[in-house]
Each structure stands twice: as C-alpha cells, then as structure tokens.
LOFI-601025 format. One record per atom (N, C-alpha, C): residue in one letter; residue number from 1; z negated, x negated, y. Coordinates in steps of 0.2 Angstrom, whole numbers. Example, Ala and Ser with C-alpha at 12.3 -4.5 7.8 and 13.67 -1.06 7.14 Angstrom:
# residues 2
<node "A"; 1; <-39; -66; -28>>
<node "A"; 1; <-39; -62; -22>>
<node "A"; 1; <-39; -66; -16>>
<node "S"; 2; <-35; -64; -11>>
<node "S"; 2; <-36; -68; -5>>
<node "S"; 2; <-39; -64; 0>>
//
This chain:
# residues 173
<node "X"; 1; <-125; -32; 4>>
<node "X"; 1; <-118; -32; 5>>
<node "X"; 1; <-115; -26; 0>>
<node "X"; 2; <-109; -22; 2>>
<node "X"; 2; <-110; -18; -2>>
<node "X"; 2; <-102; -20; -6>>
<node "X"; 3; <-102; -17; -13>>
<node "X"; 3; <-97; -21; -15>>
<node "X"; 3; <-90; -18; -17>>
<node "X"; 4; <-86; -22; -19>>
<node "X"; 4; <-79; -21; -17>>
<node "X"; 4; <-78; -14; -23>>
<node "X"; 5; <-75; -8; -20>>
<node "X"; 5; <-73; -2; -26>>
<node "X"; 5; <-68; -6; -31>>
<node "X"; 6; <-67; -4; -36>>
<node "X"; 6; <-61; -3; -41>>
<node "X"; 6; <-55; 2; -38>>
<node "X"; 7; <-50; 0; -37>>
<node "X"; 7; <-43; 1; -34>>
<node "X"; 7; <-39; 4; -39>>
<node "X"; 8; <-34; 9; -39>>
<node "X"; 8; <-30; 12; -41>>
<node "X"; 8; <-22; 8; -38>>
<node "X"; 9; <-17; 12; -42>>
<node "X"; 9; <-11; 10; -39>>
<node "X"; 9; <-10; 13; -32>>
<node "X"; 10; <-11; 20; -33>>
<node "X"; 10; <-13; 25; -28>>
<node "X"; 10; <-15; 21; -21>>
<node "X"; 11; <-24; 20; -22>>
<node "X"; 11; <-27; 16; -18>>
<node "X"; 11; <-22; 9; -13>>
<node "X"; 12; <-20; 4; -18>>
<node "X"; 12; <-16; -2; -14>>
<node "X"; 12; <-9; 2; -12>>
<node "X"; 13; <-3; 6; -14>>
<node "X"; 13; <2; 7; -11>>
<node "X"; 13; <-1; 11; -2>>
<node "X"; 14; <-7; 16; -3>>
<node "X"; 14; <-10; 20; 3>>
<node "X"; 14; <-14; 12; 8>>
<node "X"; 15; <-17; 6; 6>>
<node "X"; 15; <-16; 1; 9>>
<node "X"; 15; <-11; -2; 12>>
<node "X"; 16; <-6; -2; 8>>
<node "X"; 16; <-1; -7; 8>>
<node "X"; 16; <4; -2; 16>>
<node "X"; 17; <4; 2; 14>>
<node "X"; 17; <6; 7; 21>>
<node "X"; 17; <2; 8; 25>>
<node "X"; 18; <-4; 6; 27>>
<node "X"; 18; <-8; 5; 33>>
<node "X"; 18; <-9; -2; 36>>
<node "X"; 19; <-9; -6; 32>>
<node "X"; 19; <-5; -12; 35>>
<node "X"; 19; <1; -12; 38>>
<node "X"; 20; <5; -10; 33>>
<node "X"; 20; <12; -11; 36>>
<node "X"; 20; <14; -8; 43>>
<node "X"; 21; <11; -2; 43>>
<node "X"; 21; <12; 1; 48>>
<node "X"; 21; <6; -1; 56>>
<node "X"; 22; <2; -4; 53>>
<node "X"; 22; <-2; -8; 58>>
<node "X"; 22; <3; -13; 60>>
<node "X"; 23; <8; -18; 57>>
<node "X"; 23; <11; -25; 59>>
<node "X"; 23; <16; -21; 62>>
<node "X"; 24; <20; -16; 61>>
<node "X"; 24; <26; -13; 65>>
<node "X"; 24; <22; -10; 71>>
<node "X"; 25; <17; -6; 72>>
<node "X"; 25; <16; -3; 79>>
<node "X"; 25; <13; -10; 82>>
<node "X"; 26; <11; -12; 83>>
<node "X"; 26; <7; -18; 84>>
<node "X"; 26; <12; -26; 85>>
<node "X"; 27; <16; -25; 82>>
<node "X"; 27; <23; -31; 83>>
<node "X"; 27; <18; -37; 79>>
<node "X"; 28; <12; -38; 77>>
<node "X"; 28; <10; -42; 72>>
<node "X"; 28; <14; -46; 68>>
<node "X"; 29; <14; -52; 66>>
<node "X"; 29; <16; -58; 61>>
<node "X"; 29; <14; -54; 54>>
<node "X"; 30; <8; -53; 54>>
<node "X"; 30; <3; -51; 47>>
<node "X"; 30; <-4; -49; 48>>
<node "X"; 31; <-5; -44; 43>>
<node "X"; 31; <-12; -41; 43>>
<node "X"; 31; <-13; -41; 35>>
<node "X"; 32; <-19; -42; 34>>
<node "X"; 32; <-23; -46; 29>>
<node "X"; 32; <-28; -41; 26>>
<node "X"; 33; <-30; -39; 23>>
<node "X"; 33; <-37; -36; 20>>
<node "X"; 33; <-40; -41; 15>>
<node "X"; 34; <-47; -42; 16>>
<node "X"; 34; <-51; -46; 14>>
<node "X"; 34; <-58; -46; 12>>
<node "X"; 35; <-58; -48; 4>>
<node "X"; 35; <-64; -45; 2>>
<node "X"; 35; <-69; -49; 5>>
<node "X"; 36; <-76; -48; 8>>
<node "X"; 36; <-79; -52; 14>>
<node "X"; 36; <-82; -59; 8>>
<node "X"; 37; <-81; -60; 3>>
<node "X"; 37; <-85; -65; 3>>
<node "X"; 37; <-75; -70; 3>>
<node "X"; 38; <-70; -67; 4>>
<node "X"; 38; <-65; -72; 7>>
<node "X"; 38; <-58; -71; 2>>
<node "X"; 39; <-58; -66; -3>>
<node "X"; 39; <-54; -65; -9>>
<node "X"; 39; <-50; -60; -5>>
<node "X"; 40; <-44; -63; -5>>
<node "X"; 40; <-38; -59; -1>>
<node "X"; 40; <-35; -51; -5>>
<node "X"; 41; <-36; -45; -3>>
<node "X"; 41; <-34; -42; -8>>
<node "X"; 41; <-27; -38; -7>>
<node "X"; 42; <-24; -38; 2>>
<node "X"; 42; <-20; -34; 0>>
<node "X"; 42; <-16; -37; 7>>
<node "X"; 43; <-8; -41; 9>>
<node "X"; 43; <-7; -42; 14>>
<node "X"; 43; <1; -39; 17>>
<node "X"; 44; <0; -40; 21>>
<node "X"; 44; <7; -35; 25>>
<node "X"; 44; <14; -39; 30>>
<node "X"; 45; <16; -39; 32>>
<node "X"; 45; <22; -44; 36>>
<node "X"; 45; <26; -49; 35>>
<node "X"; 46; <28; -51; 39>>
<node "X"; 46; <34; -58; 35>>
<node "X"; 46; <32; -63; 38>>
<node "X"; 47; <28; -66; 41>>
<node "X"; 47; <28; -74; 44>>
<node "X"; 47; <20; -72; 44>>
<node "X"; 48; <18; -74; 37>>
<node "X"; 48; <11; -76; 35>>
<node "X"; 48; <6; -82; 37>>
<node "X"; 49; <3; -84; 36>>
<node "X"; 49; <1; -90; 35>>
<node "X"; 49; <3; -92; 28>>
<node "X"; 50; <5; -100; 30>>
<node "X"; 50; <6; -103; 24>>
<node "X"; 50; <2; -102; 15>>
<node "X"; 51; <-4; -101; 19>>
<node "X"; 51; <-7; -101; 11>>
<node "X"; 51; <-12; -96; 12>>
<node "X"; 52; <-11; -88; 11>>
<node "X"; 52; <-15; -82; 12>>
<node "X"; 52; <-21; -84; 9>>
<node "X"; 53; <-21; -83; 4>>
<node "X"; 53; <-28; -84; -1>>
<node "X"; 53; <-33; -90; 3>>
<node "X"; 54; <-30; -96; 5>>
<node "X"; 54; <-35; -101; 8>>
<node "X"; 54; <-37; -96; 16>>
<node "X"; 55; <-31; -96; 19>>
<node "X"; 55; <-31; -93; 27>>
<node "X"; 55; <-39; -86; 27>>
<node "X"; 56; <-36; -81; 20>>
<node "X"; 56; <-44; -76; 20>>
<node "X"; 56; <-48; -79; 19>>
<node "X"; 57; <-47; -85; 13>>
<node "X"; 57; <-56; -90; 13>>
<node "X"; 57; <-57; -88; 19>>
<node "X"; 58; <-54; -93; 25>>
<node "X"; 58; <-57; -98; 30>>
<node "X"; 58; <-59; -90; 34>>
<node "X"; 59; <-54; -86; 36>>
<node "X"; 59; <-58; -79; 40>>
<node "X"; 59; <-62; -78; 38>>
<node "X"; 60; <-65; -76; 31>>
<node "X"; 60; <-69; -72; 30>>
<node "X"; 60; <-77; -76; 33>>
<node "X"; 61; <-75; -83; 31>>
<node "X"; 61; <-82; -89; 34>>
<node "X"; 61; <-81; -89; 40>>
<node "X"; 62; <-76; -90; 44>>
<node "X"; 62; <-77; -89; 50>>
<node "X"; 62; <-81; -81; 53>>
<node "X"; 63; <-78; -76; 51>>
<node "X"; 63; <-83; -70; 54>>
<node "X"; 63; <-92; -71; 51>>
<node "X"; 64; <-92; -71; 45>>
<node "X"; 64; <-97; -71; 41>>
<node "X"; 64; <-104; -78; 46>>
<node "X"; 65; <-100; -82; 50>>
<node "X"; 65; <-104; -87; 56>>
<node "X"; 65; <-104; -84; 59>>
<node "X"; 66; <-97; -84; 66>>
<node "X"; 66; <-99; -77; 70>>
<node "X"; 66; <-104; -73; 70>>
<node "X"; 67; <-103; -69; 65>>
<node "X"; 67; <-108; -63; 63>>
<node "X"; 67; <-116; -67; 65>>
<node "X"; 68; <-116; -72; 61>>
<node "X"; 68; <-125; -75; 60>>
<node "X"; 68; <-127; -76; 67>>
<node "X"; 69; <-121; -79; 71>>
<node "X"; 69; <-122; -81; 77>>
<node "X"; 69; <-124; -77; 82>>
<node "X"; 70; <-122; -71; 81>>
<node "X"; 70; <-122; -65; 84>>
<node "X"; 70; <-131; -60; 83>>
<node "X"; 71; <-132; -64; 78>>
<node "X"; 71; <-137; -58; 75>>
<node "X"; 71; <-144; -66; 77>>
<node "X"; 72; <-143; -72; 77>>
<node "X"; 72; <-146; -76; 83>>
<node "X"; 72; <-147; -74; 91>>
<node "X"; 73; <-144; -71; 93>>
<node "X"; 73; <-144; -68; 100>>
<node "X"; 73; <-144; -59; 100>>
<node "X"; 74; <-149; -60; 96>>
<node "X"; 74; <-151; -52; 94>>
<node "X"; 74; <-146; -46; 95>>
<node "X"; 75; <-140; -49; 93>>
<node "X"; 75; <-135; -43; 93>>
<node "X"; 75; <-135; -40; 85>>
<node "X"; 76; <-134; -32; 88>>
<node "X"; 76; <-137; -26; 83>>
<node "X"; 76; <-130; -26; 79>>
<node "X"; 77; <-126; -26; 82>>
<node "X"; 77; <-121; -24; 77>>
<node "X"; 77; <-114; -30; 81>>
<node "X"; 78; <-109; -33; 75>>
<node "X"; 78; <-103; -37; 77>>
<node "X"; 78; <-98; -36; 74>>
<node "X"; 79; <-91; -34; 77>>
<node "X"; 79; <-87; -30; 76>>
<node "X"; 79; <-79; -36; 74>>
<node "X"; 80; <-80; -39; 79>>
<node "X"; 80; <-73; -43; 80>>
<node "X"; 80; <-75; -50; 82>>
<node "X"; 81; <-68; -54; 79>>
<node "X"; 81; <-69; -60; 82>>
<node "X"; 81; <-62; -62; 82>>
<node "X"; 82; <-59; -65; 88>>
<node "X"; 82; <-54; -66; 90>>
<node "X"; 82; <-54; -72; 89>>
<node "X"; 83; <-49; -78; 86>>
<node "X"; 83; <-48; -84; 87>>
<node "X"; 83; <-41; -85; 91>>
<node "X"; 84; <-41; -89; 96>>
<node "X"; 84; <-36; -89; 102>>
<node "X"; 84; <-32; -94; 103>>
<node "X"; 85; <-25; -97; 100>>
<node "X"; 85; <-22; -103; 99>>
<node "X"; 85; <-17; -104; 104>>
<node "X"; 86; <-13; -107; 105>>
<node "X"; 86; <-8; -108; 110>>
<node "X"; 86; <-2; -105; 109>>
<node "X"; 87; <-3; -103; 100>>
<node "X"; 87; <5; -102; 97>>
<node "X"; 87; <2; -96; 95>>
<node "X"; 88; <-3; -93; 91>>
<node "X"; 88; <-5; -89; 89>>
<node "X"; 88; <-14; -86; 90>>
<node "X"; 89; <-11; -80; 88>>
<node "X"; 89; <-20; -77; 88>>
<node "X"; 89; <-23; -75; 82>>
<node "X"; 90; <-28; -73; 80>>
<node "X"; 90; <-29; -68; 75>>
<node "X"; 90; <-36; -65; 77>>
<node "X"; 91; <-36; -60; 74>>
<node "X"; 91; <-42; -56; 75>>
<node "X"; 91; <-43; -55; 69>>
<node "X"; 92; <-53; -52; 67>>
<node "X"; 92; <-55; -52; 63>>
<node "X"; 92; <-60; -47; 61>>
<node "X"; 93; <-58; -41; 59>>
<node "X"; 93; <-62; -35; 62>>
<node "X"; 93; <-65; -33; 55>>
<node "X"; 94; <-71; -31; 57>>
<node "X"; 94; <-77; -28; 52>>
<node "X"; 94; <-72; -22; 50>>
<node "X"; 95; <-72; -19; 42>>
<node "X"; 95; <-70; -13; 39>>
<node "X"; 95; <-77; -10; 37>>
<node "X"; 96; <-80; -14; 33>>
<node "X"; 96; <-89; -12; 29>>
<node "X"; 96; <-90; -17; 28>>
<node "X"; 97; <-96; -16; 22>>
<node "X"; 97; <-99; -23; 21>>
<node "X"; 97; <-96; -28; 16>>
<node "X"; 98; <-89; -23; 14>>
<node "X"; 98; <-88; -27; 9>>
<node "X"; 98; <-78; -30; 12>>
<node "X"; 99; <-77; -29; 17>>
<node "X"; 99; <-70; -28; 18>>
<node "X"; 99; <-70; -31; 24>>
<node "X"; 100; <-66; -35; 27>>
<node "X"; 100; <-63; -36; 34>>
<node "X"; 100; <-55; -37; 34>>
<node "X"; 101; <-51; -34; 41>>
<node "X"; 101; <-46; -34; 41>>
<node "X"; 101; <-44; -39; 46>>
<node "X"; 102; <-38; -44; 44>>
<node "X"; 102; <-38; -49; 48>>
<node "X"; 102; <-28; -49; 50>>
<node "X"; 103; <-27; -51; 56>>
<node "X"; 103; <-22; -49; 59>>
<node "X"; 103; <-19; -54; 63>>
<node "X"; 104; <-15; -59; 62>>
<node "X"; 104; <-11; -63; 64>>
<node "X"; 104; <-5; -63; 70>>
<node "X"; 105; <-3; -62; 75>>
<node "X"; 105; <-1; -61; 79>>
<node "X"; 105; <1; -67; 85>>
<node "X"; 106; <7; -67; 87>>
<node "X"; 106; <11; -72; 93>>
<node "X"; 106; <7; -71; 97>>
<node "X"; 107; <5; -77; 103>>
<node "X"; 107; <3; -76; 109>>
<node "X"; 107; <7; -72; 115>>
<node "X"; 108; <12; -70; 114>>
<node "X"; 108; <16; -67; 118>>
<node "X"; 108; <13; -61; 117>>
<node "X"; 109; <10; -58; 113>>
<node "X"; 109; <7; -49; 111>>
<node "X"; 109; <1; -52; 115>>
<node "X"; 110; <1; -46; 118>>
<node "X"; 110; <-6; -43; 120>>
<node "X"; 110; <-11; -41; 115>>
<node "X"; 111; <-17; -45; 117>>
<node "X"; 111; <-22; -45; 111>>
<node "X"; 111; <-25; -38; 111>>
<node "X"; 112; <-25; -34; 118>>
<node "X"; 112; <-30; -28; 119>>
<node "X"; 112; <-26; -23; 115>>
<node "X"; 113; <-18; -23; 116>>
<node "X"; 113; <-14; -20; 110>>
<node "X"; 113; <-17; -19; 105>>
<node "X"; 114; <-16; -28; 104>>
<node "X"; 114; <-16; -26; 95>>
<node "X"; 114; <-22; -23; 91>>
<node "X"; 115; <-26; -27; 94>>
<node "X"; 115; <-35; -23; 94>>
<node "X"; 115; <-35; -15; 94>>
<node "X"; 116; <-32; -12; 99>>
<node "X"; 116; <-31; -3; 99>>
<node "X"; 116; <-28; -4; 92>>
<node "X"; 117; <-24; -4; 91>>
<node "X"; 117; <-19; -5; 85>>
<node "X"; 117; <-25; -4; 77>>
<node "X"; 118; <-25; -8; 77>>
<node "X"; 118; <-31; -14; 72>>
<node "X"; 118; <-37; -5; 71>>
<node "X"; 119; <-39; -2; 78>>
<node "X"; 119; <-43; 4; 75>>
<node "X"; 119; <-42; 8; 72>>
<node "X"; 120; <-36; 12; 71>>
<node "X"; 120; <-34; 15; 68>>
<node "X"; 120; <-33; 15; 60>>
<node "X"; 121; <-31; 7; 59>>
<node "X"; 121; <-31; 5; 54>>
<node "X"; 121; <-38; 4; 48>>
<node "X"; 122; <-42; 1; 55>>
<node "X"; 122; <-47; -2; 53>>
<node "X"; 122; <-50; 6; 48>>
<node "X"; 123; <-50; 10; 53>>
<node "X"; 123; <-54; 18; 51>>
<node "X"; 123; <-51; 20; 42>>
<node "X"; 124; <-43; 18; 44>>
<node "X"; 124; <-39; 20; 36>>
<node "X"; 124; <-42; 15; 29>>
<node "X"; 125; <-41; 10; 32>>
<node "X"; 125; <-45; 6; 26>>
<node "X"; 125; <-53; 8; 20>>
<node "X"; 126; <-58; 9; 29>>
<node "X"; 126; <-63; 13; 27>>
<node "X"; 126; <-63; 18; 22>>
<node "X"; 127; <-60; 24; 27>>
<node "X"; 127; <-60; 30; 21>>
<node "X"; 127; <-56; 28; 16>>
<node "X"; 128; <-52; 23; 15>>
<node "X"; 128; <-50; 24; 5>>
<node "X"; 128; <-54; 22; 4>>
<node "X"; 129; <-56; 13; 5>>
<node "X"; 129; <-63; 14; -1>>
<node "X"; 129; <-70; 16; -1>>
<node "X"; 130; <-69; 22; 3>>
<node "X"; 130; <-74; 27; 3>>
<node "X"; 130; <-72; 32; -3>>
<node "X"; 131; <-69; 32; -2>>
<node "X"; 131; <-64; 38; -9>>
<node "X"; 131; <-66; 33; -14>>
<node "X"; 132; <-62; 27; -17>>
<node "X"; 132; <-62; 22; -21>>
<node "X"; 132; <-70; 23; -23>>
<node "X"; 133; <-73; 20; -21>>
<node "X"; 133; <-80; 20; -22>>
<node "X"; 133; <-83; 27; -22>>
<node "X"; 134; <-83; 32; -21>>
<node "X"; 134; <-84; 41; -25>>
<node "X"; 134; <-81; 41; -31>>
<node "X"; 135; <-74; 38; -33>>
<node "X"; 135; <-70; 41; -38>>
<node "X"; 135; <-75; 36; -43>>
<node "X"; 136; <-77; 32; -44>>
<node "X"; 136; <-80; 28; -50>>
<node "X"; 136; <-85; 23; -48>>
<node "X"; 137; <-93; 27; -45>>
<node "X"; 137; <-96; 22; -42>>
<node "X"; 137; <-98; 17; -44>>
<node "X"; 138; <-99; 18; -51>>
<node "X"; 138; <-102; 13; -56>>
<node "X"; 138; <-98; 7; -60>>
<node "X"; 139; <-89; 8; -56>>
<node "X"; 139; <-86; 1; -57>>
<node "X"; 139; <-83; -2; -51>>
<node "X"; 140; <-87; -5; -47>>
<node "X"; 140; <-87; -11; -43>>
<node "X"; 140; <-85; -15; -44>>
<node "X"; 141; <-82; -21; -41>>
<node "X"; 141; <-79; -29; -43>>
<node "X"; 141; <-83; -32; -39>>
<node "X"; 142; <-84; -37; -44>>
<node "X"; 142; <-88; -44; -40>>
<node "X"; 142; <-83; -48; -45>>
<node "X"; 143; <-76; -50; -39>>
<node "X"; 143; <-72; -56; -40>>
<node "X"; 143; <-74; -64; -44>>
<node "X"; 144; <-81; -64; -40>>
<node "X"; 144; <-82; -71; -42>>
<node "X"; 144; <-83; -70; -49>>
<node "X"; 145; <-89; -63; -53>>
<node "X"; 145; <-89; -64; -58>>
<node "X"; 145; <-84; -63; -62>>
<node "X"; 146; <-79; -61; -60>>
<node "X"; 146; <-73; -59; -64>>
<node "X"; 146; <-67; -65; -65>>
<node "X"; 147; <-69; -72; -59>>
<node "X"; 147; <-65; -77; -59>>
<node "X"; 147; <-59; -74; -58>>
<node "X"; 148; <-58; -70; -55>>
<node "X"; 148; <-51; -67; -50>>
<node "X"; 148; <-47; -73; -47>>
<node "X"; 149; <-43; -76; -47>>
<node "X"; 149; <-39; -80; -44>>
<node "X"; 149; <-35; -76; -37>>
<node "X"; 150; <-32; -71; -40>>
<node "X"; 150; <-28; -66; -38>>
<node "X"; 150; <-30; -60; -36>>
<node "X"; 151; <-33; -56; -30>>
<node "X"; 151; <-35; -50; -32>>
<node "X"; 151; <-31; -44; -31>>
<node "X"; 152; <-28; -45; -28>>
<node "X"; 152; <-20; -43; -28>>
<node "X"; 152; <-16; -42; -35>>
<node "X"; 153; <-17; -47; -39>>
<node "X"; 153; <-13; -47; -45>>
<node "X"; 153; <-21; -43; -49>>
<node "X"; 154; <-27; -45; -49>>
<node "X"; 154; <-30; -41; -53>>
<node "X"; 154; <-29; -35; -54>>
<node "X"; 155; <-30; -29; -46>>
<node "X"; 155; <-29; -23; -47>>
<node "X"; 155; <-22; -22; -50>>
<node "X"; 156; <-20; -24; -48>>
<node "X"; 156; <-10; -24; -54>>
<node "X"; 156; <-11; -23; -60>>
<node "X"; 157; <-14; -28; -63>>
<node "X"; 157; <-13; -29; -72>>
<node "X"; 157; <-19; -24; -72>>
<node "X"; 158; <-25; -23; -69>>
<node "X"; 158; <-32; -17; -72>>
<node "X"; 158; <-27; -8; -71>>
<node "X"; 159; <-24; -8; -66>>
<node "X"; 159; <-20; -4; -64>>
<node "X"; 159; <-14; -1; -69>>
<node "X"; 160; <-10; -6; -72>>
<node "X"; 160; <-10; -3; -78>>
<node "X"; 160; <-12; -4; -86>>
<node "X"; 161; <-15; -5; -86>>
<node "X"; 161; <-21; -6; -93>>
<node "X"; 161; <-25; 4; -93>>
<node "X"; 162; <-21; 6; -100>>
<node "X"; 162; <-25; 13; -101>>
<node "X"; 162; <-32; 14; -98>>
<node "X"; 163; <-33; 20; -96>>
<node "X"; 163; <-40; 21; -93>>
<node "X"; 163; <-46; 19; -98>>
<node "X"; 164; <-50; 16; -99>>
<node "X"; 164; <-57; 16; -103>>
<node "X"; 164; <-63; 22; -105>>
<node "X"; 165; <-60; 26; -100>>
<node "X"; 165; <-66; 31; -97>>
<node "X"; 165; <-65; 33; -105>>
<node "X"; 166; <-72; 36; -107>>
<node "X"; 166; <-73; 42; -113>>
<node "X"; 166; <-68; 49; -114>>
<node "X"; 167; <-66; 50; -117>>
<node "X"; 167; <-63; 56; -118>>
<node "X"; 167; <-68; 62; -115>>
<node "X"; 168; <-67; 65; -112>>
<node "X"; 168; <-71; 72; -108>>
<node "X"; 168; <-73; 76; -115>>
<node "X"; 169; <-78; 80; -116>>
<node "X"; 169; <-82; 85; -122>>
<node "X"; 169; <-76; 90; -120>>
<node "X"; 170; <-77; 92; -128>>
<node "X"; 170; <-73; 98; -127>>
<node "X"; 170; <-75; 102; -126>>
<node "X"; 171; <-73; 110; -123>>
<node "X"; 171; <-77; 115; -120>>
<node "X"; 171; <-79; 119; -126>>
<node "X"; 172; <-87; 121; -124>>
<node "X"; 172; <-90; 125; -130>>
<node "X"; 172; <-86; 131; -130>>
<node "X"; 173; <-88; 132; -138>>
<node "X"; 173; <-84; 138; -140>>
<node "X"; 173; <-89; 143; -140>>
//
C-alpha cells in the first residue's frame, strides 16, 4: 500500500476546493477524503454523517471487503462501490493505494451524476498527492504510528510548526 504524503497548507485548501466543488456540481450532502486504512483527512458540505471520523472507519472497511471480494472473482482492478439506502447513497471511489473518496448523497440525485462528478474530482485528488509525495518523498505518514486522532487537525498543527528541513549549503565561492 502506498503511503499517505505529508500535506502542506497549500495541499488541504487545493483539497478542500475539490471537494467543495464536487458537493456543489453534484448537489451531494458530503464528500469525504479517506486515508485507506479509514483515517478521515479532509471533508466537504453541510449534512454530514453524524460521526465523520467513525463513518470513514466504516467506508474505508467496507471498500477494503469489496475490494478482497472482488479480487476472489478474479477481478483485475476495483474502482467503486456504491452502498444504496432508501434515504441515502454513498459512494466509494478508489483515489490510490493510499486515498479513497467517499461521497454522500440524497436518493433523489442520480447516482450516474454524481459518479461523472466524483471523476473529476477523483483525478484532482490523485495529482496533489502526486505532487505532495514528489515534494518530500521521504516524509510519509502512517497515522496509526503517529496515534493521530485527527488527521485533519494533524496537518493543521504540522502545517504550522517551522519547517525542520536543513538549511540549503551555501553557494561555493
């Protein structure tokens, strides 16, 4: 599995506006970004689930079954999974190995919408922590070792804490 980049301020506001703008084109309740082993990191809209942080647990173990379920019937690659209620839907779409985007929506929306929708998005998330993960390979996060409660509030407080990096050499004279 490949592991979650180190986030700038930068990085979560360029998040934070791809969601948003996913639950506005899409008329979505909420869209969720989710580190795949279930640690919520960044969410968007106003009629959330009650308890986001439990809600990404539970997506991320739902896809993560799926997935296995899937790779039992020798499928090569799984992308999405839909869970379908009477009041609500959500969807659960593969970003990488380290990311899934999950998406909350009325049953009055059209699923095939919000799904087009959810692409665009899904591609926007990829390339930042495509970048994130260029700009500083060698500092990943693994939430559990860090006993992250919050990962949301993590990047916050790391985000402002001076940079650690070495001071660059100075140019030879």
């Amino acid at each position: 599995m490949k592991s979650f980049p180190s986030l700038t301020t930068a990085d979560v506001e360029h998040l934070d506006g791809l969601l948003k703008d996913l639950v506005a084109r899409s008329h979505a309740l909420s869209a969720l970004l989710v580190e795949r082993a279930g640690y919520l990191i960044h969410r968007a809209g106003g009629e959330s689930p009650s308890d986001p942080a439990e809600f990404s647990s539970l997506a991320a173990n739902a896809f993560s079954a799926a997935q296995e379920m899937s790779k039992r019937l020798k499928e090569s690659f799984f992308t999405t999974l839909r869970v379908s209620g009477t009041r609500f839907h959500t969807s659960i779409r593969h970003v990488d190995e380290s990311a899934l985007l999950v998406v909350v929506f009325a049953t009055t929306s059209h699923p095939e919408q919000v799904e087009a929708e959810a692409v665009a998005t899904v591609i926007g998330i990829y390339e930042r922590l495509e970048i994130a993960r260029h700009r500083k390979p060698d500092q990943m996060v693994d939430f559990a070792d860090a006993n992250v409660e919050s990962a949301t509030k993590f990047f916050r407080r790391q985000a402002a804490q001076p940079p650690t990096d070495p001071p660059s050499e100075p140019p030879a004279s």
